[in-house]
FIPA-474667 format. One record per residue (C-alpha): x, y, z; residue in one letter. Coordinates in steps of 0.5 Angstrom, whole numbers, padded with zeros to 4 digits, always signed. Each point is the difference from the previous one (the first is absolute). Last residue first. Example, Ala and Ser with C-alpha at 12.3 -4.5 7.8 and 13.67 -1.06 7.14 Angstrom:
2
+0027-0002+0014S/-0002-0007+0002A/
// end
This chain:
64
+0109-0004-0130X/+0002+0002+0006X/+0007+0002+0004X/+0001-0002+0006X/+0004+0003+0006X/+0001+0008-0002X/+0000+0005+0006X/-0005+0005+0002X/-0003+0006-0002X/-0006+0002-0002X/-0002+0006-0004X/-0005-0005-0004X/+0004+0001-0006X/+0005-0004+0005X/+0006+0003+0002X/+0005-0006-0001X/+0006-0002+0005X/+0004-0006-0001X/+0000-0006+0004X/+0002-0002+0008X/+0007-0003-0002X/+0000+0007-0004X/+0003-0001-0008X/+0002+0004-0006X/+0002+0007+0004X/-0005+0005+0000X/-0005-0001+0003X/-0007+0005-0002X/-0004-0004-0006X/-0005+0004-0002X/-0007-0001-0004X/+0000-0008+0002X/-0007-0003+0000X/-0004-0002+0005X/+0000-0006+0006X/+0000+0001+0008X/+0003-0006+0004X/-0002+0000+0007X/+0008-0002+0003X/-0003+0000+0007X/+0007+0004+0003X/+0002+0004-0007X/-0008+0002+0000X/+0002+0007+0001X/+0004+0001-0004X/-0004-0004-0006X/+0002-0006-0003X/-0001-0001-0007X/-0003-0004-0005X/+0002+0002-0007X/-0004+0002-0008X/+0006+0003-0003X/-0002+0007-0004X/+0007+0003+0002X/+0006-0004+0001X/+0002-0007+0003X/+0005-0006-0001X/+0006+0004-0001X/-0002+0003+0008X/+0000-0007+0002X/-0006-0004+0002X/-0001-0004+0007X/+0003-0007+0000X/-0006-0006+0001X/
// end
């Protein structure tokens, strides 16, 4: 399984994300993107979103 690029995301995108502290476990949260934060078109551990729900975290699945 590759994680998402950057082109492959934006706002209103149901996703599953690790949250910070969860990087070590890898609990996965899931929600729907508001924001996207990087920048750049890929990050080897995900791209970073603010979920509606305030969370953020990193991008590893999205979900249909």
């Amino acid at each position: 399984m590759s994680i998402p690029t950057r082109k492959d995301l934006r706002p209103g995108v149901r996703v599953s994300i690790v949250l910070k502290q969860d990087q070590r476990t890898g609990n996965r949260t899931e929600g729907v993107i508001r924001q996207l934060l990087t920048k750049s078109p890929t990050h080897p551990h995900g791209i970073k979103v603010r979920l509606e729900n305030g969370q953020v975290g990193r991008v590893q699945e999205i979900l249909t």
